[in-house]
C-alpha positions as CSV (number, residue, x, y, z in Angstrom):
1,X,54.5,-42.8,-7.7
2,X,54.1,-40.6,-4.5
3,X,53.0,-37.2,-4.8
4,X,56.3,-36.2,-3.7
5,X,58.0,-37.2,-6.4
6,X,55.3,-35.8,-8.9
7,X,56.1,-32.3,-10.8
8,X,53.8,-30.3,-12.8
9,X,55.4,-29.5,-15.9
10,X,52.5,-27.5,-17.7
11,X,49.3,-25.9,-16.8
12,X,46.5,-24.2,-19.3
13,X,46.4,-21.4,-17.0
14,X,43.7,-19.7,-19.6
15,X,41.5,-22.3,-20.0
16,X,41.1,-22.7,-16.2
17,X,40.4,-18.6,-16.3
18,X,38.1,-18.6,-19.1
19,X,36.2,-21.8,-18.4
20,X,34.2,-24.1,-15.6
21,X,36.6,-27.2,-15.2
22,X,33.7,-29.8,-14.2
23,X,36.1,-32.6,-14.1
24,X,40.0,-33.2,-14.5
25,X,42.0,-36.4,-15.4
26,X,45.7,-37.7,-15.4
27,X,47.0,-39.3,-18.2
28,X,50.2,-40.5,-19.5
29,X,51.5,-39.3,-23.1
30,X,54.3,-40.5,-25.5
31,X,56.9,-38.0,-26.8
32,X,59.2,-38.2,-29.6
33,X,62.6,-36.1,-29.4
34,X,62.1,-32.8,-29.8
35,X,59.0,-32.7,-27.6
36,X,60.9,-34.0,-24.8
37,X,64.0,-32.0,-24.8
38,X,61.2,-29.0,-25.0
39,X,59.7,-30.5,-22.3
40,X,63.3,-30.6,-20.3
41,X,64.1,-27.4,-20.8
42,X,61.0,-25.7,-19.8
43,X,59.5,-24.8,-23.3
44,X,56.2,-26.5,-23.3
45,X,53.2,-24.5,-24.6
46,X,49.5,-25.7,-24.0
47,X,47.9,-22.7,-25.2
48,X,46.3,-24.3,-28.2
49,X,46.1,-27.7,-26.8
50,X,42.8,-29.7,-26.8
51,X,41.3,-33.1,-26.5
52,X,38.6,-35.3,-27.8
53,X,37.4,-38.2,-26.7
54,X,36.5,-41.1,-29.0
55,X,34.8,-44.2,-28.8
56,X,36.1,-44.2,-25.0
57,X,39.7,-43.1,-25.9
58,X,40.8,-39.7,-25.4
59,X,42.8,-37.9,-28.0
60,X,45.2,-34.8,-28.4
């Protein structure tokens, strides 16, 4: 995929405020219904999102 075509759908605007951001990755994630008619529409909410990384795997 070009970066053209590529659209940021969500940021964690306050976690880049309120913390150093040594690194960043891109992944790929699998929704189910709701969560992507959410996503469609604009309603996507990161604010207590994390992630944990496991044995080499990451996690949500």
């Amino acid at each position: 995929m070009e970066m053209a075509e590529r659209k940021i759908v969500a940021q964690n605007r306050r976690a880049r405020r309120d913390y150093f951001i040594e690194e960043t990755y891109e992944a790929g994630i699998a929704l189910k219904g709701t969560e992507v008619k959410a996503l469609r529409e604009g309603r996507v909410n990161l604010q207590d999102g994390y992630a944990q990384i496991k044995d080499g795997e990451v996690y949500l």
